[in-house]
Steps between C-alpha positions, in 0.01 A plus 500: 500500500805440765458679765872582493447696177200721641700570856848583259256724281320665813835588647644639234193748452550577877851618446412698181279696695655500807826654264262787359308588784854525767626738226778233366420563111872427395434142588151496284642405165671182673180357535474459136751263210668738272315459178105585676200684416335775777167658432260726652156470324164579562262207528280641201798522250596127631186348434479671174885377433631827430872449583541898564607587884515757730854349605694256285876351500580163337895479694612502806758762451154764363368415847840631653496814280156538609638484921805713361283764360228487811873594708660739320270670196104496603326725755228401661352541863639270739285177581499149596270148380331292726437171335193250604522192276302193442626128472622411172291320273725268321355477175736215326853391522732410211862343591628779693256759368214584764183737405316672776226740596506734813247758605673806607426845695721831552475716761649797441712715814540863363745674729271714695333185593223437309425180363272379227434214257726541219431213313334121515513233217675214432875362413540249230800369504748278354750353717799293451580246758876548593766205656546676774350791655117678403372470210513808245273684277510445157235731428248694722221684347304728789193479404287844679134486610445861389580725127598773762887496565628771748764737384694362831559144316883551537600212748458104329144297606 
């Protein structure tokens, strides 16, 4: 695998988290192509391949309704994400399609100050190698270590 691929795919997931966790969530959906697929799943219903989800989209304009409504409609207590992520595992690449694998971990920044694990697990994603600039997500199904989801799971993993 080209090295150039795995650096273009590691920077990309750098800014994606880098966009959530500086509070910069009007920019998340332009990390993905129009027509895409984003999941949250536990990884018991994934291994099972139950397609059900705690969070699901399949266009990038239902991932701007979903930063619209997290603005303007939803209440919730105010928080921020730390990210931690492992290198991609670039599982194969097709033309311009790449597949990867990245181990992931939240922290969690409530606004009194305390901080927890929110969530671990995996990305699986589908990317799609552009001309010029990153690459972007065709689909990205969050794949969470635990059953447990916390009320709280408001901002994008």
């Amino acid at each position: 695998m080209s090295e150039d691929v795995v650096s273009q795919i590691g920077q990309m997931q750098a800014a994606y988290a880098r966009c959530i966790d500086n509070g910069e969530l009007d920019a998340w959906p332009n990390f993905f192509v129009e027509q895409c697929i984003y999941k949250i799943t536990t990884a018991d219903n994934h291994s099972q391949g139950l397609e059900a989800g705690v969070v699901f989209a399949n266009s990038r304009a239902m991932l701007v309704d979903r930063i619209t409504s997290l603005r303007e409609a939803n209440v919730y207590e105010r928080h921020t994400y730390r990210h931690f992520l492992g290198q991609p595992w670039i599982k194969s690449k097709e033309g311009v399609r790449v597949a990867s694998e990245t181990p992931f971990f939240v922290i969690r920044i409530m606004r009194d100050g305390t901080t927890d694990i929110f969530a671990t697990g995996r990305y699986l994603d589908v990317y799609s190698l552009q001309p010029e600039g990153a690459p972007k997500l065709v689909e990205r199904i969050v794949v969470c270590d635990s059953s447990r989801f916390d009320t709280l799971l408001a901002l994008p993993l």
